[in-house]
Wavefront OBJ file of the C-alpha trace (Angstrom):
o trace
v 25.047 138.992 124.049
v 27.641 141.979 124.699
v 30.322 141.497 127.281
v 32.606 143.333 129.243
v 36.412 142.002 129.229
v 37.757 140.970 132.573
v 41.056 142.446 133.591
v 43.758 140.585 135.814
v 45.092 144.065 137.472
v 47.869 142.083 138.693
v 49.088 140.752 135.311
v 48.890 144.984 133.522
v 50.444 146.756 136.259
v 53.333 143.776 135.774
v 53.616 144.179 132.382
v 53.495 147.678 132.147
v 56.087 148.146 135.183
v 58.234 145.458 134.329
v 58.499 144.654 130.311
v 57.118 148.296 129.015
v 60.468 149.769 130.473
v 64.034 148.313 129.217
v 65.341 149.102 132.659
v 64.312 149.952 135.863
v 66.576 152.585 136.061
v 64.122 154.610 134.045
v 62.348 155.257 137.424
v 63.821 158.360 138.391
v 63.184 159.848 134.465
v 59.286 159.035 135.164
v 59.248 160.524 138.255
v 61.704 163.759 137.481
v 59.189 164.240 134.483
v 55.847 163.835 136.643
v 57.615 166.895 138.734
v 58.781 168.902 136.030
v 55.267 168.928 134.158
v 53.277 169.271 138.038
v 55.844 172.642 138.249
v 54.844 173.808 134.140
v 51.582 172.876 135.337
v 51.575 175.643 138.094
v 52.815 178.210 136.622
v 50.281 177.697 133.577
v 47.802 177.782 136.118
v 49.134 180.950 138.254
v 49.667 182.906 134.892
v 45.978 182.842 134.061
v 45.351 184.970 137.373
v 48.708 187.109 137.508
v 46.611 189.147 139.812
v 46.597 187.351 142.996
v 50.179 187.488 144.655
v 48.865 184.574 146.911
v 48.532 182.772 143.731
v 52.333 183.387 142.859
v 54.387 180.226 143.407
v 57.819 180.402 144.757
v 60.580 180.106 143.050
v 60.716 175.791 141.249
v 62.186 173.358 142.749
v 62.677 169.622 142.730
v 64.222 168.127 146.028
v 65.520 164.484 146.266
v 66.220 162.140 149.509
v 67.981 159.144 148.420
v 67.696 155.958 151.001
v 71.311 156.948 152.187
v 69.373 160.048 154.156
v 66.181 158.970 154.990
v 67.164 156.433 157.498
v 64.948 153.778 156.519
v 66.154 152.869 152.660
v 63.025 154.793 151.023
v 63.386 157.513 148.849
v 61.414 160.719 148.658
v 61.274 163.152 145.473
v 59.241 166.230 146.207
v 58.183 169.042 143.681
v 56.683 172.419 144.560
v 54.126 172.017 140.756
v 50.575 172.494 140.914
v 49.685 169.108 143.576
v 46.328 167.273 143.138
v 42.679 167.065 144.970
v 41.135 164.226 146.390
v 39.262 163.768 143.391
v 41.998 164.365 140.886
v 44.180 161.960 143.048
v 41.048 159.254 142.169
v 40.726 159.596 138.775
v 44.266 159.975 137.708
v 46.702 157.922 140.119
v 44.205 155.266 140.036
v 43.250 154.940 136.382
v 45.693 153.458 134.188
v 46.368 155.140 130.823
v 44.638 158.656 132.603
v 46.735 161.337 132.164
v 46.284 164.692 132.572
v 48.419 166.067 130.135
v 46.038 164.964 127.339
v 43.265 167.582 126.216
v 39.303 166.790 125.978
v 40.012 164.733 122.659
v 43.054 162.681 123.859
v 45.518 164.669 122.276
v 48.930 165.374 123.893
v 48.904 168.720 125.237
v 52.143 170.400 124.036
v 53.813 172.066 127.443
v 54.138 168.541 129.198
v 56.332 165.691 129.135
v 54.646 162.586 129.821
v 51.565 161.954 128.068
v 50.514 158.367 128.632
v 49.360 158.230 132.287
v 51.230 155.559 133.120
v 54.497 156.904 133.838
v 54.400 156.250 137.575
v 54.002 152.542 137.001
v 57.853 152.414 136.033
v 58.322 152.712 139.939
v 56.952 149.093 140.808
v 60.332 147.976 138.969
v 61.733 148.976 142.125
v 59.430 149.012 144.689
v 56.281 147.403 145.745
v 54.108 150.141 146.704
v 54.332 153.974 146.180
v 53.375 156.750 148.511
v 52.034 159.943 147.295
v 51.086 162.680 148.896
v 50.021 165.840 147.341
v 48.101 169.382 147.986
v 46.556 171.323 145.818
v 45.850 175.170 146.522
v 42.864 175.550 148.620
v 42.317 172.024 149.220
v 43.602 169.974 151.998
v 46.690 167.025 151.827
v 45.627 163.612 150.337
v 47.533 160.807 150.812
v 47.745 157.801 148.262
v 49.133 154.232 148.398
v 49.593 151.946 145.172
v 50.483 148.263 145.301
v 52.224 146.255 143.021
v 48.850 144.130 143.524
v 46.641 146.528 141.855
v 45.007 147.902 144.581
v 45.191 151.685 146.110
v 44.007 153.440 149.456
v 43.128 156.958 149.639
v 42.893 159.487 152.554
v 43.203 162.355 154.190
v 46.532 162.948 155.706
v 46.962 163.057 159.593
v 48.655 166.039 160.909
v 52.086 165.017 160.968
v 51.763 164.086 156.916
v 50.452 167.821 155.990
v 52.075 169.544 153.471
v 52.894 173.547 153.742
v 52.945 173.899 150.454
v 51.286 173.233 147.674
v 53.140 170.243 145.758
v 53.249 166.635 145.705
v 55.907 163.947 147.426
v 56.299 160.729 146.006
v 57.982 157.735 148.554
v 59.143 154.550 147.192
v 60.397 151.907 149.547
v 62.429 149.764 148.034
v 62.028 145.780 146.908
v 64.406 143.300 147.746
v 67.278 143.315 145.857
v 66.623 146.921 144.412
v 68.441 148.814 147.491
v 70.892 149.709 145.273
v 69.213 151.619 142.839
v 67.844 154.010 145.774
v 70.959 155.005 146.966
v 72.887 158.540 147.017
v 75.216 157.449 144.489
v 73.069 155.588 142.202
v 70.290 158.183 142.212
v 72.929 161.380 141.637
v 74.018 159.414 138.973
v 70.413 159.160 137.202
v 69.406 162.318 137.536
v 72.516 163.777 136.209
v 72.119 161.242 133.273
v 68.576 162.312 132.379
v 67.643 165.544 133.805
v 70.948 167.155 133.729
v 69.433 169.820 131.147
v 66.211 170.669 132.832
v 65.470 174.646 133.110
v 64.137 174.004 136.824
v 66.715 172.682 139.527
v 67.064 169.155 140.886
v 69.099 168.533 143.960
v 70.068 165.396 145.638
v 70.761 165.141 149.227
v 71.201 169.111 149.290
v 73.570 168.945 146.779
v 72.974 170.776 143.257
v 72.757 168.394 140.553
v 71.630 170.755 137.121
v 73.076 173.408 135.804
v 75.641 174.622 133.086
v 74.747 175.373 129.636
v 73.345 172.575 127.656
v 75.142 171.633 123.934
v 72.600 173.812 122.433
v 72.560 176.779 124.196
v 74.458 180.233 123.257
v 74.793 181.354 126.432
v 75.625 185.531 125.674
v 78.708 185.404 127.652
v 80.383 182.710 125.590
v 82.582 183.449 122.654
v 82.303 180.849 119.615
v 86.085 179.647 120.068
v 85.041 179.256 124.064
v 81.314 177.535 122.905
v 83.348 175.193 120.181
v 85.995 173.946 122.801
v 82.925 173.330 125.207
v 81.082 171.419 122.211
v 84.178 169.208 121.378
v 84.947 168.698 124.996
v 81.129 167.126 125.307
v 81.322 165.426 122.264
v 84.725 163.073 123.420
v 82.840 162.961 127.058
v 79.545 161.298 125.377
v 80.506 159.911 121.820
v 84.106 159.322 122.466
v 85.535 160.915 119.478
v 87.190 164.557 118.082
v 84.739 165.530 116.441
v 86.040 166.975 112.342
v 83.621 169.627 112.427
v 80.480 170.949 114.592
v 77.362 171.467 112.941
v 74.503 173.679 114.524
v 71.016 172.569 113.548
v 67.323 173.571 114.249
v 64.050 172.831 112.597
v 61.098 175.431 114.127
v 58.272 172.691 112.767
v 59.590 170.335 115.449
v 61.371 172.400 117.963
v 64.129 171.138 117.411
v 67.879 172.956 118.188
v 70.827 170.607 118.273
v 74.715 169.825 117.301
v 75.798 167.424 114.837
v 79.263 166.115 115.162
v 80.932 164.940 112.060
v 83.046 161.645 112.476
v 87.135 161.857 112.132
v 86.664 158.214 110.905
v 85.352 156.094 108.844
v 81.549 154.585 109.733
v 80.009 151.421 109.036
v 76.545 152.045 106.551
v 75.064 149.138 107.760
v 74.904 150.022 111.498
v 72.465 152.738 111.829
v 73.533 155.806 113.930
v 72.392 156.374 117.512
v 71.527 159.865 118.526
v 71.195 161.427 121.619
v 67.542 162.846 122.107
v 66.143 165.500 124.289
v 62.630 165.872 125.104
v 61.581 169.000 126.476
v 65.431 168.574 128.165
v 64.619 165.330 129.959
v 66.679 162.804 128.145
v 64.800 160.705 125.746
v 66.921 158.375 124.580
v 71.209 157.613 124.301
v 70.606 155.421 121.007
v 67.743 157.315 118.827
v 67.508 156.002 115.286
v 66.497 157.448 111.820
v 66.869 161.140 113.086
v 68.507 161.503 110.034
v 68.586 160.595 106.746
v 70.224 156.828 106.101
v 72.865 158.585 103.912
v 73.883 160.376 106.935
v 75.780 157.795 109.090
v 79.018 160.036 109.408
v 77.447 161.929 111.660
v 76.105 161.839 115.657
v 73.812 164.336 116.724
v 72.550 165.657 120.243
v 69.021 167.417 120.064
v 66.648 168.345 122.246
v 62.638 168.648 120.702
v 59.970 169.868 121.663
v 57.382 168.547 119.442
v 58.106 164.962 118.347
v 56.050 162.553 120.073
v 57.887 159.573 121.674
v 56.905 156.038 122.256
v 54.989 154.980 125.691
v 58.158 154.064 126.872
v 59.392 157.201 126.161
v 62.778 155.512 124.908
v 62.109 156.290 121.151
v 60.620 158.563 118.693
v 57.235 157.680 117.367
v 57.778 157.322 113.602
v 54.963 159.745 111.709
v 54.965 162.200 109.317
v 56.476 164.896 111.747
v 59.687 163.016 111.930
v 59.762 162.474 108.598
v 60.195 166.304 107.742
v 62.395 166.710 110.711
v 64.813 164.212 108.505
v 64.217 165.905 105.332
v 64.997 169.129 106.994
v 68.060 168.075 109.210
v 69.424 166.115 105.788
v 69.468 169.690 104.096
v 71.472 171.356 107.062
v 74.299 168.932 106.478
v 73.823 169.166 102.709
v 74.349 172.967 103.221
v 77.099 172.621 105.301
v 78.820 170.758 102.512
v 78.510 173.091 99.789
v 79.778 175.455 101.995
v 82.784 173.679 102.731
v 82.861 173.245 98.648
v 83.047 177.108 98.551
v 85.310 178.205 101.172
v 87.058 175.461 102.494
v 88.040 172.787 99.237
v 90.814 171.593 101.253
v 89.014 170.404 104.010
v 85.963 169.153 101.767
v 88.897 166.980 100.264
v 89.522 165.630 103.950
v 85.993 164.682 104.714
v 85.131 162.939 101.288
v 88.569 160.891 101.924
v 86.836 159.619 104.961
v 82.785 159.506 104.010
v 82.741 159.492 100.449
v 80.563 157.047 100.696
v 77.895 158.657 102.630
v 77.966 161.515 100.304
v 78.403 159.535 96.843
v 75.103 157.870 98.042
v 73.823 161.364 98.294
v 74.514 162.123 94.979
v 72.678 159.808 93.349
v 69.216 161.896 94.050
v 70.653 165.631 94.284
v 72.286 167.451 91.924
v 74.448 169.742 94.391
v 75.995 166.868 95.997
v 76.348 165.559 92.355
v 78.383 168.358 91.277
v 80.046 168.070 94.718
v 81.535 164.531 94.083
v 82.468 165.296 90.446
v 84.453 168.105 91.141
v 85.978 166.955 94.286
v 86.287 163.229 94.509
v 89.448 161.662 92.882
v 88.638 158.611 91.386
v 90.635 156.198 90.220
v 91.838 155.785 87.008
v 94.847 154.026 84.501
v 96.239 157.755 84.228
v 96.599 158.368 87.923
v 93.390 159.747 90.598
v 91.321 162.457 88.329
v 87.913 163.679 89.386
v 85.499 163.509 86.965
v 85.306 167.197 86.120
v 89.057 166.921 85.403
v 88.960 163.874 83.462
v 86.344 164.965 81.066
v 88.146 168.565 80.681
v 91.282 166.688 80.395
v 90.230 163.715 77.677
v 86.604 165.037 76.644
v 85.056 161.147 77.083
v 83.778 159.111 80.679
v 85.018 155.765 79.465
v 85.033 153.736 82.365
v 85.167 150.172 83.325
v 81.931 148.621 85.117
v 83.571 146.318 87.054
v 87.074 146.801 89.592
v 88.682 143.627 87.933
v 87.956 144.456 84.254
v 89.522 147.680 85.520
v 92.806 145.735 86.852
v 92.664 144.105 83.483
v 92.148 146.193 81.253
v 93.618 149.939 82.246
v 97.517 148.899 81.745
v 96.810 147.526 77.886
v 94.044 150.988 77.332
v 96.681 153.384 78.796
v 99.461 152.050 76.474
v 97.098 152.424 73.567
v 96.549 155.943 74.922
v 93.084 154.898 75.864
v 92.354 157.019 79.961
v 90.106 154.817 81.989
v 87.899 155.674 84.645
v 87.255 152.485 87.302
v 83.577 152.396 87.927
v 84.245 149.460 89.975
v 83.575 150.778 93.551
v 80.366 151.587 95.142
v 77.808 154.433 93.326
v 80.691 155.164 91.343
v 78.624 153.765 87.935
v 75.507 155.409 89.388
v 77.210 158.194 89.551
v 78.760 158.406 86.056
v 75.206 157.535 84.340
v 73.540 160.032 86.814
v 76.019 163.087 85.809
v 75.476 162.134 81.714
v 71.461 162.168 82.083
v 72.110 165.772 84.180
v 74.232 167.375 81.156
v 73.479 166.055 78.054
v 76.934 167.593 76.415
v 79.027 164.870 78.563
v 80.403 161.940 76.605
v 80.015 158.711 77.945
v 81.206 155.235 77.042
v 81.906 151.886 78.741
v 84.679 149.801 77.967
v 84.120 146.402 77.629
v 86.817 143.620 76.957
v 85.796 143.238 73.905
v 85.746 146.789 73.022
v 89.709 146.626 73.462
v 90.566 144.524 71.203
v 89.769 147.035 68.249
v 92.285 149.459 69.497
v 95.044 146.716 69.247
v 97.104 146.278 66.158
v 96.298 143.233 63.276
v 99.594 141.531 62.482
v 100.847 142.388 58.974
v 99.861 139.463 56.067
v 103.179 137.599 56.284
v 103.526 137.337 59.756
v 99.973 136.095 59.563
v 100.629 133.080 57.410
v 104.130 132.346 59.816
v 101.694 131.454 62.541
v 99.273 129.629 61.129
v 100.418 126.205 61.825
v 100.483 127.731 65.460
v 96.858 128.794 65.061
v 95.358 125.150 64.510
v 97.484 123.537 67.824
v 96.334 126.742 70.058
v 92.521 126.042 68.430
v 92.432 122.671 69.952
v 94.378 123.742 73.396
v 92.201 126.528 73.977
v 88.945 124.870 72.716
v 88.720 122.435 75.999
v 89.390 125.680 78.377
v 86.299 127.225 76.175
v 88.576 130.025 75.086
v 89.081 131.889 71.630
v 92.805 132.829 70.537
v 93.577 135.852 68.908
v 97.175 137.599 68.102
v 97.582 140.854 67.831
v 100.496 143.693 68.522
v 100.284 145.619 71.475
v 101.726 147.508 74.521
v 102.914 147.170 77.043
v 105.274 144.744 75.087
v 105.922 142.973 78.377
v 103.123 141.762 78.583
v 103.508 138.033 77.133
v 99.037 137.343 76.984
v 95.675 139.043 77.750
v 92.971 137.050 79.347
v 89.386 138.928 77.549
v 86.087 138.279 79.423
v 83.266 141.024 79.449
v 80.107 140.889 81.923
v 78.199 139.677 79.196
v 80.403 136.651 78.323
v 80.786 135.821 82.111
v 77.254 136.120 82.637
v 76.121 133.807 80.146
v 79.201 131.434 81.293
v 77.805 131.472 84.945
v 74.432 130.917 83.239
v 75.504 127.892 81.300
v 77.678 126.260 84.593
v 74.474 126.567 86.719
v 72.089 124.813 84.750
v 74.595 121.668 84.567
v 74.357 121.647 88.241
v 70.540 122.254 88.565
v 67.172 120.394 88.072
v 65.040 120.473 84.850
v 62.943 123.400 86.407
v 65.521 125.189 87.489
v 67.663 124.256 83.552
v 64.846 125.742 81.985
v 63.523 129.000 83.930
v 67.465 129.747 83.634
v 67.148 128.347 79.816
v 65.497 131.996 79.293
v 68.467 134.368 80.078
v 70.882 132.184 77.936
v 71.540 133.635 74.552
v 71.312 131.217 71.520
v 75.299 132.224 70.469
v 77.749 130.599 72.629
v 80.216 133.286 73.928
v 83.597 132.373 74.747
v 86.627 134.200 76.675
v 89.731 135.461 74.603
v 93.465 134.695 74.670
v 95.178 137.585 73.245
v 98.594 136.986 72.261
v 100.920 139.510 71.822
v 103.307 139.257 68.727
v 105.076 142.248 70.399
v 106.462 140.207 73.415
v 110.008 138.303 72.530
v 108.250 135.137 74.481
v 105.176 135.311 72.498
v 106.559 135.434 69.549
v 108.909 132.440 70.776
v 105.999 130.433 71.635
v 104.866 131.127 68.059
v 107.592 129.909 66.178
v 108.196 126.459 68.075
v 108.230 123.051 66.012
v 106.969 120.986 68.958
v 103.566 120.704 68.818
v 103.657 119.662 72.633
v 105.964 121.743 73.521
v 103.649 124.809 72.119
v 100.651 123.292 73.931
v 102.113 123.488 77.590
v 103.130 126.897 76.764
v 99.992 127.991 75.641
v 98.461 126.576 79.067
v 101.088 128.289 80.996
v 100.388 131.625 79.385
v 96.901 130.888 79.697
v 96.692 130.294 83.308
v 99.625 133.577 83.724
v 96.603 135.417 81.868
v 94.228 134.534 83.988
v 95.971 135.033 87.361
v 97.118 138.725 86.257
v 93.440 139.645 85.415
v 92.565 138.442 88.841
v 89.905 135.856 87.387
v 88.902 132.473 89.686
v 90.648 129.574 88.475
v 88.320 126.788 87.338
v 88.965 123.466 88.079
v 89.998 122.983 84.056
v 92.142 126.135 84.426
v 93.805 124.773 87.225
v 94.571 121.526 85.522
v 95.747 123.246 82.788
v 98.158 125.355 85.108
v 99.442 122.277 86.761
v 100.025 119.904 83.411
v 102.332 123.311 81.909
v 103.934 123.580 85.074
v 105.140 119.761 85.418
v 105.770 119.031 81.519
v 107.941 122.186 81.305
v 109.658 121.262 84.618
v 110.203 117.702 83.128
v 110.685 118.936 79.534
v 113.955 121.049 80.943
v 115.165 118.514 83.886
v 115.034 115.869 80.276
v 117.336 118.684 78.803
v 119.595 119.323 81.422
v 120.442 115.500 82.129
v 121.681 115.381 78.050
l 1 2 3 4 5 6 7 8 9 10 11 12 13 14 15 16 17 18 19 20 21 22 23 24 25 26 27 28 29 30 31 32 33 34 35 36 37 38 39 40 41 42 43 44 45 46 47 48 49 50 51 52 53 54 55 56 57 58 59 60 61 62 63 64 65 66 67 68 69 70 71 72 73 74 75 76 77 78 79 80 81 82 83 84 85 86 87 88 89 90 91 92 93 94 95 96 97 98 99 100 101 102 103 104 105 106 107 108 109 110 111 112 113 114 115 116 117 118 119 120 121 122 123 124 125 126 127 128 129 130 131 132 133 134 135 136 137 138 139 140 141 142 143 144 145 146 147 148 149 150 151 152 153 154 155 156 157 158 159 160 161 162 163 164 165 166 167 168 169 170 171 172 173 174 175 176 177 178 179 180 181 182 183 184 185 186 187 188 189 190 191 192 193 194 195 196 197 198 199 200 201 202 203 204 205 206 207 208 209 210 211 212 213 214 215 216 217 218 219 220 221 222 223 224 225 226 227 228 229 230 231 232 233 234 235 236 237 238 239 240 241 242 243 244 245 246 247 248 249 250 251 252 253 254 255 256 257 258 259 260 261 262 263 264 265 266 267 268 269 270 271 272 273 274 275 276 277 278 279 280 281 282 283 284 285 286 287 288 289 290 291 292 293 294 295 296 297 298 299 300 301 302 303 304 305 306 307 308 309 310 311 312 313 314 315 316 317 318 319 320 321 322 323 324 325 326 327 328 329 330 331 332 333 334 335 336 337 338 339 340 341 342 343 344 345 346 347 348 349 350 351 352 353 354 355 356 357 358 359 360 361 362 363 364 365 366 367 368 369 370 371 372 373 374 375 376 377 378 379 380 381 382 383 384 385 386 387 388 389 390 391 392 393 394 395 396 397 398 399 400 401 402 403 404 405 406 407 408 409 410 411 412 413 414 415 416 417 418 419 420 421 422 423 424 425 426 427 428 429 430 431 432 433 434 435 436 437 438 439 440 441 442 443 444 445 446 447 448 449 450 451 452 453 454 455 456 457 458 459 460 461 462 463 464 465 466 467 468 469 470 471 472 473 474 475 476 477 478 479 480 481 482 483 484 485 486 487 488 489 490 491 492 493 494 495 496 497 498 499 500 501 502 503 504 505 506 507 508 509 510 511 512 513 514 515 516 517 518 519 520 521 522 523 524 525 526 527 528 529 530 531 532 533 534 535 536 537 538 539 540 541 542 543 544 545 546 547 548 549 550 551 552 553 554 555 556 557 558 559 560 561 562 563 564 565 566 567 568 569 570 571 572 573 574 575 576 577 578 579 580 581 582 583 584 585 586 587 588 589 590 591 592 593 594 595 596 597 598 599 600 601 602 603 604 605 606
């Protein structure tokens, strides 16, 4: 058997009032919106029949008496828009989720605001009932009460409630504990925080409260030095920065028109950016996300729209297919502006990529404009001093890069005194980047160096000093054989540099590989059991025969001696490649660094 659902009125006109809205401030928004679209309303109406002067509406207005001048606490907001009949007053004040601003299919009609039909609802928050009373042309003044309760009360107005003119005045008396928000101050301030930028005026008290051109406008009197110092004074008034540059931008699908400001410092990626959203010039919302692309957080936008649909709070944009162009579209404005900046201003391109490289790097990874942007322009670093990529393939004719920032550290002393340039690939995209620009032009040269890559650029020793050391060779074996490191000597530069500590990703990984799956359960052992290799890679100790205490080390007669030497170099290997200490490696560092302390305190007391 069909059945209807029963409705607590109560409990929807609570929720919708009180947990819909994040604050009841929003009342004033709800009800400056209901006037604005009453007074479109009109004049939509009036147009059809330009004919009949008595038709013709006086100029718009919306008045406001705060509780500070009606005497009694209330507050009264009163439009001259289009006003409603008895019957309209029945079927749309008292039907939640009845709007008329929705055509015969329930689609939002585009000239009006508020859409839902429950915008007035957002004034229980503050009071308990609401008073409206409205005319419509040719039809006499109807006077409606709402309760918090649910229920409503329609009738005629007496004589000393008729209205003049056509319009509507809405009275809200307010709850305890909500004086406050009703006052002069408090509603001056709302108003001028969301419906500073209406076209129709608002005044509060008497007193003015829009006006002055919004950031979008071009008013014709306004020079573009005169309309940029406006923008940047509005820009430290709202976002509280200088903006680095002022970016006009407009997409006719959504009607939008806006300003992006460009950040002087550096953001964080992970916080998405909050907007500032007009709809229809009523003030959406202060903290708007995904406006833009996520690549463009190093930048704050104010907009105003007049075709993406907000939420039923009307706090957000709804996310659809609309706003997903409107990104696309205001992500290739600020990709223009940046190759324009490539093409007439380099210098301050340079200045903005020092800041948000990382915005635009991430960029680059899916266009080839900002591709060409960061290879040209961004200095990256490398063991021959900052080169951008362009320069460093003119300049050498081969990407070889390191993969990771300490293999860089390691690595790009030892390469550049072998003549070897190194690019550090280390930092973020920067790999993405260099694999990206080799797939785009197939004539580039690309290599990675790997640690054990290096070791074929270093010298072999010559036969006789190869026999000298081999008594060395078979102490250092069993030293370096508990650490699970490989020794090699070879004949380098820098010849300063006493050791070289050799560990590629590959070697590490299958290290970190082997060290979890001592640590780990037999299930665990063997689903990790499948990325280990069947070889055992070890680390290298490269010694080099061209340092005086290498060499030193080499020739000693103590077998001892040579071990705790070999440790100390070890560990001195180790901390210069910026590698974690084990807790092997740190024995090892501490049994060199006692025996040689006790080895020369032994000497020095002979």
């Amino acid at each position: 058997m069909s059945q209807t659902f029963r409705v607590d009125l109560r409990g929807i006109v609570d929720l919708l009032s009180h947990h819909l809205y994040t604050s009841p401030q929003v009342y004033v928004r709800e009800l400056l919106q209901n006037a604005v679209d009453a007074i479109t309303a009109r004049q939509a109406d009036d147009a059809a029949d330009p004919e009949d002067a008595a038709r013709r509406p006086p100029a718009p207005r919306i008045t406001i008496a705060s509780g500070d001048t009606t005497g009694d606490g209330s507050l009264t907001i009163s439009d001259n828009g289009i006003g409603l009949s008895e019957a309209q007053v029945h079927e749309l004040l008292a039907t939640i989720g009845r709007s008329s601003k929705r055509d015969d299919l329930g689609f939002a009609r585009h000239e009006f605001m508020g859409q839902f039909g429950i915008g007035l609802l957002s004034c229980f928050m503050v009071s308990d009932a609401i008073e409206v009373t409205t005319r419509r042309v040719g039809e006499p003044t109807v006077l409606w009460h709402g309760f918090s309760d649910g229920a409503y009360a329609v009738e005629p107005a007496l004589a000393d409630r008729q209205r003049e003119e056509t319009g509507t005045t809405v009275t809200l008396r307010p709850r305890p504990g909500c004086e406050h928000l009703l006052t002069r101050r408090a509603v001056t301030g709302l108003v001028e925080h969301y419906g500073a930028r209406l076209p129709y005026p608002v005044s509060v008290d008497g007193v003015p409260v829009t006006g002055g051109p919004a950031p979008w406008d071009r008013p014709e009197d306004e020079t573009e030095p005169a309309r940029r110092a406006r923008l940047e004074a509005y820009c430290e008034e709202v976002f509280g920065f200088a903006p680095f540059d002022v970016i006009d931008v407009a997409t006719a699908e959504a009607g939008l028109r806006g300003v992006a400001f460009v950040l002087p410092m550096p953001a964080n990626p992970a916080v998405p950016a909050a907007h500032r959203v007009y709809l229809k010039q009523m003030l959406l919302s202060e903290g708007a996300e995904r406006l833009l692309p996520e690549w463009a957080f190093f930048v704050r936008c104010v907009v105003d729209t007049s075709e993406l649909r907000p939420t039923a709070s009307r706090e957000a944009l709804y996310e659809d297919s609309l706003l997903e162009a409107t990104r696309d579209t205001l992500g290739d404005h600020l990709r223009g502006w940046l190759v324009r900046l490539s093409r007439q201003e380099p210098a301050r391109l340079r200045a903005f990529l020092r800041v948000h490289h990382l915005g635009v790097k991430a960029l680059a990874l899916h266009d080839d404009d900002m591709l060409r942007l960061v290879a040209e322009f961004w200095p990256m670093e490398t063991n021959v001093g900052p080169l951008t990529l362009t320069e460093f393939g003119e300049r050498y004719g081969l990407l070889r890069f390191t993969l990771l920032l300490d293999e860089f550290r390691q690595l790009a002393p030892v390469a550049a005194a072998q003549g070897l340039a190194v690019l550090n690939a280390g930092y973020v995209y920067d790999a993405e980047i260099i694999d990206r620009l080799a797939s785009t032009d197939r004539a580039l040269d690309v290599e990675q160096l790997r640690a054990a890559d290096l070791t074929t650029h270093l010298q072999r020793l010559d036969a006789a000093d190869e026999q000298a050391i081999a008594p060395f060779l078979a102490v250092a074996d069993r030293v370096l054989d508990r650490l699970g490191c490989d020794l090699l000597v070879r004949s380098f530069e820098p010849s300063g540099l006493p050791a070289l500590y050799l560990l590629d990703e590959d070697t590490a990984f299958q290290l970190d590989v082997r060290g979890t799956r001592e640590q780990v359960d037999d299930t665990w052992s063997a689903i990790l059991g499948s990325f280990q290799t069947t070889a055992a890679p070890r680390p290298r100790l490269v010694l080099n025969h061209r340092n005086p205490l290498a060499r030193q080390v080499l020739a000693l007669a103590d077998p001892e001696l040579q071990a705790m030497c070999l440790e100390g170099l070890y560990a001195q290997a180790l901390l210069l490649g910026h590698h974690p200490l084990r807790p092997a490696d740190t024995a090892a560092l501490n049994q060199s660094f006692v025996g040689l302390i006790s080895r020369a305190v032994a000497g020095g007391a002979r």
